[in-house]
MMTF fields as JSON, N, C-alpha, C and O atoms, coordinates in Angstrom:
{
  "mmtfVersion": "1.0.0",
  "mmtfProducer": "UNKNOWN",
  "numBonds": 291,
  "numAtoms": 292,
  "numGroups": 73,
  "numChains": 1,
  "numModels": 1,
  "chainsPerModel": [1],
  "groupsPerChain": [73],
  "chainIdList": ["A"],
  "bondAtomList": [4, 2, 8, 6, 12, 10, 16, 14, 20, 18, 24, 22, 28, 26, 32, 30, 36, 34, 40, 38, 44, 42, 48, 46, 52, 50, 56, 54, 60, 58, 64, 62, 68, 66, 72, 70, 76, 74, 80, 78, 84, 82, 88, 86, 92, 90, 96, 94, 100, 98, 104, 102, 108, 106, 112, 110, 116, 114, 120, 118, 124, 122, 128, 126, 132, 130, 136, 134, 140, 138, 144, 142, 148, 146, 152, 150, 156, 154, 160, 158, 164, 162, 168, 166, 172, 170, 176, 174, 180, 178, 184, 182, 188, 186, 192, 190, 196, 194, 200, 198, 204, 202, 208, 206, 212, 210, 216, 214, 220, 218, 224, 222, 228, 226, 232, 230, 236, 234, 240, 238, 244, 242, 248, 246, 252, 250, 256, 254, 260, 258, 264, 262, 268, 266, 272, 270, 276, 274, 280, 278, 284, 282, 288, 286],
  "bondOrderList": [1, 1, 1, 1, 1, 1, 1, 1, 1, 1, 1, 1, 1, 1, 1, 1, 1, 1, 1, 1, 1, 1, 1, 1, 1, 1, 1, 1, 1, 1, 1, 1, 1, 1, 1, 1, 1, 1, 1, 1, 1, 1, 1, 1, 1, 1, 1, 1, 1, 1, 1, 1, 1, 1, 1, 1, 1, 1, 1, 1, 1, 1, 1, 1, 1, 1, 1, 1, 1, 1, 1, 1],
  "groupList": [{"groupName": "UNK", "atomNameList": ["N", "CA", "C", "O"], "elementList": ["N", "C", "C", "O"], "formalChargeList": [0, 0, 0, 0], "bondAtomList": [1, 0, 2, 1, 3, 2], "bondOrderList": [1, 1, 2], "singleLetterCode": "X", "chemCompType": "L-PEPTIDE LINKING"}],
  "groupTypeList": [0, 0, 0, 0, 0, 0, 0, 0, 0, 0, 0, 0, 0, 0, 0, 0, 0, 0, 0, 0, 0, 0, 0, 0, 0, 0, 0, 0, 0, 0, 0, 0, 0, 0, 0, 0, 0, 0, 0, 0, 0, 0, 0, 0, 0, 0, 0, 0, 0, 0, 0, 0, 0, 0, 0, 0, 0, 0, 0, 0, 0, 0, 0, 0, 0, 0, 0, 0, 0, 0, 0, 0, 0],
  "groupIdList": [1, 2, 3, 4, 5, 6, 7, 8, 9, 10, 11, 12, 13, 14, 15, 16, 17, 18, 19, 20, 21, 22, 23, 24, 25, 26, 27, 28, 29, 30, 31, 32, 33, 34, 35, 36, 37, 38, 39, 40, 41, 42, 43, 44, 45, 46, 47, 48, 49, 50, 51, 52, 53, 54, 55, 56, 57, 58, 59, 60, 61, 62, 63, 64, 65, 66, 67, 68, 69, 70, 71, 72, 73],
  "secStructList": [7, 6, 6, 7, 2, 2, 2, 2, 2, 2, 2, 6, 2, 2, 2, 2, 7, 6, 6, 7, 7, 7, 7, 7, 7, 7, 7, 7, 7, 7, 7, 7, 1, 7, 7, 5, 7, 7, 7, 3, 3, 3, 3, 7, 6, 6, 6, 7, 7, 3, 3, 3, 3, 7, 7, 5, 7, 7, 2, 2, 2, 2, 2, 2, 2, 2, 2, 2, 2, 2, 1, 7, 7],
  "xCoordList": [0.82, 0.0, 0.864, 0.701, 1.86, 3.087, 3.416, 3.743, 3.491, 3.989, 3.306, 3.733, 2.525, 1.324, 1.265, 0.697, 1.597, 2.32, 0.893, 0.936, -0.599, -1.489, -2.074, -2.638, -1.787, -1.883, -1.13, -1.568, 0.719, 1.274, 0.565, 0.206, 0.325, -0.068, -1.179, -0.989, -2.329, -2.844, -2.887, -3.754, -2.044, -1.948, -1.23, -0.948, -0.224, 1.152, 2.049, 2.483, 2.467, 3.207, 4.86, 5.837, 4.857, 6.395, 6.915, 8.012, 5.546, 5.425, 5.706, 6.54, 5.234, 4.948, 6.401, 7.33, 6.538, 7.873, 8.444, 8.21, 9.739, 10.67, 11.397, 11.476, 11.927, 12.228, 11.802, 12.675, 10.774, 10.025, 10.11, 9.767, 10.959, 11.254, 10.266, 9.549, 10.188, 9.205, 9.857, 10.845, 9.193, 10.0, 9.226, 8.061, 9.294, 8.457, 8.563, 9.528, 7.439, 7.521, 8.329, 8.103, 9.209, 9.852, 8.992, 8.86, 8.379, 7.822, 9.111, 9.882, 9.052, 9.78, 9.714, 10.6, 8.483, 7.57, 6.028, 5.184, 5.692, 4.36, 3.917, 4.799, 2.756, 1.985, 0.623, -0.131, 0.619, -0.458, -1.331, -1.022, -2.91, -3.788, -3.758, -3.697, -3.816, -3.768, -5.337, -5.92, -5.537, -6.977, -7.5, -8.524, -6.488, -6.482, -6.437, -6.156, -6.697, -6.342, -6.128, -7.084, -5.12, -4.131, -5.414, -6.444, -4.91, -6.02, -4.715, -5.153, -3.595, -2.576, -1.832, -1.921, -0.472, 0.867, 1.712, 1.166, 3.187, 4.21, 5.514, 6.028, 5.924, 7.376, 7.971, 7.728, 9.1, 10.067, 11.503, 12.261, 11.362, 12.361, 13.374, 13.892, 13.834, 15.473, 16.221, 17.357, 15.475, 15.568, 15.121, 15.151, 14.604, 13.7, 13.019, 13.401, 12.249, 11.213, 9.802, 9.535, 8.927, 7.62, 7.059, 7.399, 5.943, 5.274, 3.709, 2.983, 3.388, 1.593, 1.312, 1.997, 0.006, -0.886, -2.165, -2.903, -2.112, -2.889, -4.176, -3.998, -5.323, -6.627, -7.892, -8.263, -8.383, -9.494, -10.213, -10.278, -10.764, -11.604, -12.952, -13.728, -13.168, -15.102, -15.974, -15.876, -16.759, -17.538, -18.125, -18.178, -18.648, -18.629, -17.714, -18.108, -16.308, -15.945, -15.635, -15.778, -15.066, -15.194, -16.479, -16.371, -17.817, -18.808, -18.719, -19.297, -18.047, -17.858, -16.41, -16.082, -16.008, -14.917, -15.154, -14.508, -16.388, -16.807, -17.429, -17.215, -18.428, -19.372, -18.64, -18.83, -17.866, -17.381, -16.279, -16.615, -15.243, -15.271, -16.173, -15.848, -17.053, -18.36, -19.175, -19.775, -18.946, -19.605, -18.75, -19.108, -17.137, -16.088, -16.088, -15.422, -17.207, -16.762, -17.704, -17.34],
  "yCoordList": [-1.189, 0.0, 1.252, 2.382, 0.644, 2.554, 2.696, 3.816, 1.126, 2.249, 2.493, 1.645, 3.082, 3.169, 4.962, 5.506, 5.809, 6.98, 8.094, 9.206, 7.052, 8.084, 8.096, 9.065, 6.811, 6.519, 7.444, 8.029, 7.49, 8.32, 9.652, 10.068, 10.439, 11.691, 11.783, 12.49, 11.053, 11.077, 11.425, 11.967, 11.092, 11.177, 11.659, 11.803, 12.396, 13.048, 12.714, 13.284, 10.993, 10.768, 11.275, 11.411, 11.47, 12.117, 13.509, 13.774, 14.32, 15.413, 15.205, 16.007, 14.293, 13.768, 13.303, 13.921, 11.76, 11.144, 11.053, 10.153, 12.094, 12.413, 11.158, 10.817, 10.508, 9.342, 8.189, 7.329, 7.935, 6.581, 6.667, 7.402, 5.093, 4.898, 4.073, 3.269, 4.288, 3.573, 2.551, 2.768, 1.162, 0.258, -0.116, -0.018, -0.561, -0.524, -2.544, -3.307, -2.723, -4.421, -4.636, -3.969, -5.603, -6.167, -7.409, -8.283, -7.74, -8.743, -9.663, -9.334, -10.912, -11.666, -12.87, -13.639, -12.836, -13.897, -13.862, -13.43, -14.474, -14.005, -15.577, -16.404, -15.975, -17.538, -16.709, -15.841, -17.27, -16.985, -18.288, -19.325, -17.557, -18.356, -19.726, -20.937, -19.08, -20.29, -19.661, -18.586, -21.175, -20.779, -21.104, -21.685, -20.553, -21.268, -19.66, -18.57, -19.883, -19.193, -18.79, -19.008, -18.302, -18.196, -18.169, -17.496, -19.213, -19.92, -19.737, -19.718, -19.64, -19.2, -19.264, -19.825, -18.256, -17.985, -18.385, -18.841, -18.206, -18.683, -17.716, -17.969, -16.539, -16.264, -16.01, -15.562, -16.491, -16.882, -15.553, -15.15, -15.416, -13.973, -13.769, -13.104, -14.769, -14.911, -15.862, -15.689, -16.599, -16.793, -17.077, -17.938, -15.695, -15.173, -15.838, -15.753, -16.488, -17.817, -17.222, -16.348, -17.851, -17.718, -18.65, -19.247, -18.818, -20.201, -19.722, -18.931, -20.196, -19.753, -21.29, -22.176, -21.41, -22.403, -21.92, -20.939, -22.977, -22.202, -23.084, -24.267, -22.735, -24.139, -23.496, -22.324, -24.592, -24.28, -23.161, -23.132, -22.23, -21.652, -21.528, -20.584, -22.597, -22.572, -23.315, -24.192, -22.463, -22.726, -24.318, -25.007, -24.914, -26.099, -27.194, -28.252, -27.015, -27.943, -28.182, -29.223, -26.604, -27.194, -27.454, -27.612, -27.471, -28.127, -29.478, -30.271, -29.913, -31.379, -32.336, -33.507, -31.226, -31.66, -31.727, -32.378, -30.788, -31.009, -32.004, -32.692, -32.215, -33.216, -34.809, -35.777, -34.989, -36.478, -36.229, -37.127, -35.476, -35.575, -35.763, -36.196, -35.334, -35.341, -36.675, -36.899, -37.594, -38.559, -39.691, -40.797, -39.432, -40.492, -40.957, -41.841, -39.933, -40.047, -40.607, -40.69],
  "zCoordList": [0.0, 0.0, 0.0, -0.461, 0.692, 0.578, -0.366, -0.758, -1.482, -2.493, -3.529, -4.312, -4.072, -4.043, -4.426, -3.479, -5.299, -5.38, -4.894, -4.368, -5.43, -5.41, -3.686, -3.178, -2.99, -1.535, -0.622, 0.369, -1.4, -0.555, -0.431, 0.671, -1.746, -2.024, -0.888, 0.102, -1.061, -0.206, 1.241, 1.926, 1.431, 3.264, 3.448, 4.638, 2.23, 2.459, 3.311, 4.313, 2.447, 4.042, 3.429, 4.165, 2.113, 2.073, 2.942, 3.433, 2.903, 3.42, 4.8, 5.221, 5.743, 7.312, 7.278, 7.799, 6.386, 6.835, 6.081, 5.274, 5.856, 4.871, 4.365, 3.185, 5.449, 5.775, 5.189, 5.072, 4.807, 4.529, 2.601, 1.675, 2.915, 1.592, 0.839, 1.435, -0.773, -1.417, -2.15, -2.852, -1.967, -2.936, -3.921, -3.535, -5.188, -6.369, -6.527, -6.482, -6.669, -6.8, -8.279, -9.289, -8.174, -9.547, -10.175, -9.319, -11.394, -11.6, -12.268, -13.169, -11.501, -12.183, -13.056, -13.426, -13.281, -13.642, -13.983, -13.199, -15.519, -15.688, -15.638, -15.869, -15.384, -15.749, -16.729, -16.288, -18.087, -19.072, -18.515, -17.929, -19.121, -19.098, -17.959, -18.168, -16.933, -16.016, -15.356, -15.214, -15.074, -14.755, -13.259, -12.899, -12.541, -10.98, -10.157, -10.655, -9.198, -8.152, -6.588, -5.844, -6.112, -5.179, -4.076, -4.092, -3.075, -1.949, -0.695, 0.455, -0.802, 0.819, -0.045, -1.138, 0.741, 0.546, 1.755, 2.76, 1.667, 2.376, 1.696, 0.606, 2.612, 2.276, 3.275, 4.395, 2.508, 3.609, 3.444, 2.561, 4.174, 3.957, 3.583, 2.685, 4.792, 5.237, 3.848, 3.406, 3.494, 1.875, 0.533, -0.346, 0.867, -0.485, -0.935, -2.103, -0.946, -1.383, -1.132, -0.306, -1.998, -1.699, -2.282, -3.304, -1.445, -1.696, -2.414, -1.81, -3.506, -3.362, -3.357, -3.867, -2.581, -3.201, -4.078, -3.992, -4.917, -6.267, -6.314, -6.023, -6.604, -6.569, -7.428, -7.484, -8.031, -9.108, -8.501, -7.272, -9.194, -8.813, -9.718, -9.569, -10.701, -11.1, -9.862, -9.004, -10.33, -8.57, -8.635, -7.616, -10.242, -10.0, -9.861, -9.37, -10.318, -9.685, -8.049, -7.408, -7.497, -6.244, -5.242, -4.026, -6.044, -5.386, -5.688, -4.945, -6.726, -7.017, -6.115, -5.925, -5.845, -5.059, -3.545, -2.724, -3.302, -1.957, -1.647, -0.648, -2.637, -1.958, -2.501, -1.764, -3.726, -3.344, -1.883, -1.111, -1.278, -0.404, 1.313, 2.418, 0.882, 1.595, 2.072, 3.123, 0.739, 0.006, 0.186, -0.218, 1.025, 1.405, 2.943, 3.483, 3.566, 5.065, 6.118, 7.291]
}
C-alpha cells in the first residue's frame, strides 16, 4: 500500500515522513492463461522464497470436489 504513489499523495506521508522509503515491486515472472487461483501464501524472507498455493476456482468444480469428499466419510 506505501507504495502506491497516489496513496502516498494522499496522506502526504512524504510530506509527514521524509524518511520513509518507497520500494516498487519487480515482476519476475508471468503464468499466461492459467486458470487457478491463489487460496494461501508462504514467504520466507530470510531466503527469499515464496510459496503460493494455487486451486481451481469454477464454482462447479469445487462443489464437485466437496461433496465427493463429503460422500467419502
Amino acid at each position: 500500500m506505501r507504495t502506491s504513489p497516489i496513496f502516498r499523495k494522499f496522506i502526504e506521508i512524504d510530506k509527514m515522513i521524509p524518511e520513509s522509503i518507497m520500494y516498487q515491486p519487480v515482476k519476475i515472472a508471468q503464468l499466461n492463461d492459467l486458470q487457478l487461483g491463489g487460496r494461501d501464501f508462504e514467504l520466507v524472507l530470510d531466503r527469499g522464497l515464496l510459496f503460493i498455493a494455487m486451486s481451481e476456482m469454477k464454482i462447479t468444480t469445487r462443489l464437485d470436489s466437496y461433496i465427493t469428499n463429503v460422500s467419502r466419510k
